[in-house]
C-alpha positions, 0 to 999 in steps of 0.5 A: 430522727423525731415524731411529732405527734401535735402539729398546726398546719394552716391551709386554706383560709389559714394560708396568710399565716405562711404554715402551709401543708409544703411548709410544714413537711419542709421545715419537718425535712429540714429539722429532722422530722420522720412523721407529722401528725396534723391537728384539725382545727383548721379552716375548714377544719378536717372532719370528713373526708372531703378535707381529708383528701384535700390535705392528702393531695397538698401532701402529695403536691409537696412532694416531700416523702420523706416525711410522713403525714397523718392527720386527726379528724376532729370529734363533734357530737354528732353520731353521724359525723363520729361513725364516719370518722371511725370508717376514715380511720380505717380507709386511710393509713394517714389518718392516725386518730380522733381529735376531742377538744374538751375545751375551746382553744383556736378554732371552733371544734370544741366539744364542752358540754360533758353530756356531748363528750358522753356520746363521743366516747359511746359512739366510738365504743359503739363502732369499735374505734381502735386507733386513738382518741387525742383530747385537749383537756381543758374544762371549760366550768373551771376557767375565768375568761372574763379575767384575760386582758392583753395588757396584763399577759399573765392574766391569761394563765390565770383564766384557764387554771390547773384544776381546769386541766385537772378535771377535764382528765377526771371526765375522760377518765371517767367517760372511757371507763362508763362507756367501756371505750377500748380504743387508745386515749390521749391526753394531750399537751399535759401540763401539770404534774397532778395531771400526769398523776391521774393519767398514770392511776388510770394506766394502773387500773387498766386503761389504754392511757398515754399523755404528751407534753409540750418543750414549752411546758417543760422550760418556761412557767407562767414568769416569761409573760411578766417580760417584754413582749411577754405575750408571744408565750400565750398558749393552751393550755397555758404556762403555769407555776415555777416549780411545774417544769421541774415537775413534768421533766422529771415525769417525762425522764422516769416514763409517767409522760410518754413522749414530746409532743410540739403543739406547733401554732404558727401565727403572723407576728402582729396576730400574737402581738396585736388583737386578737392576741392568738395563741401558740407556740412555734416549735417544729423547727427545734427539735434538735434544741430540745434534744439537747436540753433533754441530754443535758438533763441527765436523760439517758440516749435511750430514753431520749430515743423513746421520748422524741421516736419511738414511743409515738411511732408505737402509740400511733402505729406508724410504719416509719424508720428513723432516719439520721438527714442533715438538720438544718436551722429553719427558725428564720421561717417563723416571725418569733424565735420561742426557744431563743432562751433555751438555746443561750440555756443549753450554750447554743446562743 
């Protein structure tokens, strides 16, 4: 029934938050999920292929065919590591792509250095890459992390500003075409309207481009952290102003953003709550939630197909046929509820 293309299983030295590779893919079952594709700033993270069958044989251990699971292989600046990752990708169906990220979230895979994204992008030219180059387009020159305390929650929105999104998708569009890079790129978890604009000149002049948003971006702006507790809504990149939800749901309605991507981040609830106050937003289970908020905003059926399935089963080319199983409501797995208020605003609650 759905794809979702941006998901956090927490395996291995992760496994104390309860995200494991079984949980994920039943939960994914449970909530209609066709396709999973897993993000690899683990620990250890997935960058050969050493972790690479790890996770395979956790997947193959949950014994949940139902859902198919792919994987990214995180990008380092490191020629070697990179023209490895592009011979997994052809060895392996499930692994669907190469993960870039262009500035530091959770984990320590981050590639910030714009020189060093340079050779990324050369070095999958280089070898030929045809399958995708995801990035989480965040620039690190135009964020104040000094400015985030944890008792003044929104602080952190304004520590990682839009225009740290903005030109952070000026670099990769610029990278890609000084390269000549011919594989697909993928902006990530977008979260402003000026972005999916950029994203959308750099399709009209040519280049394999497409972008993702987050249900969280599309319902909630940077006011759910003045309420109680309002630091369960950390994230990156971060929620922004009150008119960018507006913005980016019309842009997803009339196709500048391709589809729904969850950016599923599982944490235990005194990780998000207490220090080190991690970021994330839990969103595998909602998917039915989101449909409907979708349909209640004047999306067509078709549309919403696309957006929820077969828009990232095109993207990534995955050989998986939308099903119709019973969905049933998995939130009580995860500690926090961050589409509680969406579902009192669709008359679910």
């Amino acid at each position: 029934m759905y794809i979702d293309a941006h998901v956090h299983d927490r395996d291995g030295k992760q496994g104390y938050k309860g995200e494991t590779v079984a949980h994920a893919l039943s939960v994914a079952k449970d909530s209609g999920l066709d396709a999973i594709l897993v993000m690899p700033n683990t620990d250890p993270p997935i960058i050969g292929e050493e972790e690479v069958k790890a996770r395979l044989e956790l997947r193959k251990n949950a014994k949940i065919p139902e859902v198919f699971y792919g994987m990214y292989i995180g990008a380092t600046a490191n020629p070697e590591q990179l023209k490895r990752a592009v011979e997994l990708s052809r060895k392996y169906q499930e692994v669907v792509g190469i993960k870039l990220y262009a500035g530091e979230s959770v984990g320590n895979l981050a590639v910030v250095n714009p020189m060093n994204q340079m050779i990324v992008y050369g070095t999958l030219a280089q070898e030929g890459f045809e399958k995708v180059l995801a990035v989480h387009a965040e620039k690190e020159a135009y964020m104040n992390k000094s400015i985030w305390s944890s008792v003044i929650p929104i602080s952190h929105c304004i520590a990682r500003p839009p225009q740290a999104e903005i030109e952070s998708i000026k670099d990769q569009v610029l990278l890609a075409k000084y390269t000549s890079y011919k594989g697909k790129l993928h902006i990530a978890h977008i979260s402003t309207h000026d972005g999916v604009m950029l994203v959308d000149r750099a399709k009209k002049e040519g280049l394999d481009l497409s972008c993702g948003v987050c249900p969280h971006h599309l319902v909630y702006s940077m006011g759910e952290m003045f309420k109680p507790n309002g630091i369960i809504y950390k994230v990156n990149p971060p929620l922004r102003s009150a008119e960018e939800p507006n913005l980016l749901l019309e842009d997803l309605r009339n196709g500048l953003i391709d589809f729904i991507e969850t950016d599923h981040a599982p944490h235990s609830k005194k990780e998000k709550l207490e220090n080190p106050f991690m970021s994330g937003i839990v969103g595998l289970w909602a998917w039915r939630i989101f449909e409907e908020y979708l349909r209640q905003n004047n999306f067509t059926e078709e549309r919403i197909v696309e957006v929820t399935f077969s828009k990232p089963r095109g993207r990534f080319n995955l050989d998986v046929s939308r099903s119709n199983r019973p969905i049933k409501n998995r939130s009580a797995d995860y500690p926090i509820n961050h589409y509680n208020e969406l579902e009192k605003l669709i008359g679910w609650n």
